[in-house]
C-alpha positions as a printed Julia matrix, in Angstrom:
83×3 Matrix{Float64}:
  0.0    0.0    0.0
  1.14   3.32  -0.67
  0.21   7.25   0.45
 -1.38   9.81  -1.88
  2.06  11.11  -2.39
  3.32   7.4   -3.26
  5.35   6.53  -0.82
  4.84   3.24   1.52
  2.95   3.95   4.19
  4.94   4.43   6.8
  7.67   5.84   5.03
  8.34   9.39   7.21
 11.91   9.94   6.05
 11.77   9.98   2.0
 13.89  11.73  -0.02
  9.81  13.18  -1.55
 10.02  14.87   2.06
 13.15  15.73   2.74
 13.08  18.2   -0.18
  9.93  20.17   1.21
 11.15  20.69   4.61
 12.2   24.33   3.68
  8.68  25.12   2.72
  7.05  24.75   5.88
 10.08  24.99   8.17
 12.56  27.73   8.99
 13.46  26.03  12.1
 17.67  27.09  12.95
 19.94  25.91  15.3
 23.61  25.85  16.41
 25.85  23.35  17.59
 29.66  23.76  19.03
 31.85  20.95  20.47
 35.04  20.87  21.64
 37.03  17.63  22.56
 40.42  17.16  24.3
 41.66  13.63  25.02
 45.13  12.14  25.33
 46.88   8.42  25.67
 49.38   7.17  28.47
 51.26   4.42  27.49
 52.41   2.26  30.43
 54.47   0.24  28.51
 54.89  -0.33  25.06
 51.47  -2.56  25.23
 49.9   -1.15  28.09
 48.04   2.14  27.27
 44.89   4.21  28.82
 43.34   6.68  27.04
 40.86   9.81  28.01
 38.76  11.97  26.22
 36.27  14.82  27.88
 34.02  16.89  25.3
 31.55  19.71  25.99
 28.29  20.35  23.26
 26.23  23.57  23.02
 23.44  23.55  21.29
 21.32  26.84  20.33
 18.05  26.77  18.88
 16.71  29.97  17.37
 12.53  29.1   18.15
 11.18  25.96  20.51
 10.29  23.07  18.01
  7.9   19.81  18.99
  9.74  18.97  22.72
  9.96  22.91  23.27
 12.92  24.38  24.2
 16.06  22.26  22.92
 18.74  24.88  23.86
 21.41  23.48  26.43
 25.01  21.98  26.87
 26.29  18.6   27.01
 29.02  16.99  29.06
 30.71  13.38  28.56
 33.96  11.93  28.74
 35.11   8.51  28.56
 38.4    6.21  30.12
 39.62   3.48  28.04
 41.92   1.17  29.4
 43.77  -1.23  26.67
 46.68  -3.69  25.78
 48.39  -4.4   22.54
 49.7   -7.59  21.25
């Protein structure tokens, strides 16, 4: 079965669609990151490695969840071995 646009119902991400979103949205937004991250090496197999980023996002209007402004922290610690 298709939709009256021909696409298979429930198709929401077709290219059909993806080509009108300017029409009927003028939705903006802004996104900077910035990671650092570095690698200890134990030994010549032994290693750990860290990374820490931070995200900010700015959105120019609320969209369906409302306001999506905000910042994002996350870092990880990798522990590894080579043979």
């Amino acid at each position: 079965m298709t939709s009256l646009s021909g696409s298979p119902l429930g198709a929401y991400d077709t290219w059909e669609q993806n080509n009108e979103i300017d029409s009927y949205s003028d939705l903006t937004y802004d996104q900077y990151q910035i990671t650092v991250g570095g690698e200890y090496r134990f030994t010549d197999a032994l290693y750990t490695t860290a990374t820490f980023t931070y995200d900010v996002f700015n959105s120019d209007e609320e969209y369906v969840y409302g306001d999506e402004d905000g910042k994002a922290y996350y870092s990880y610690v990798g522990l590894g071995y080579r043979f």
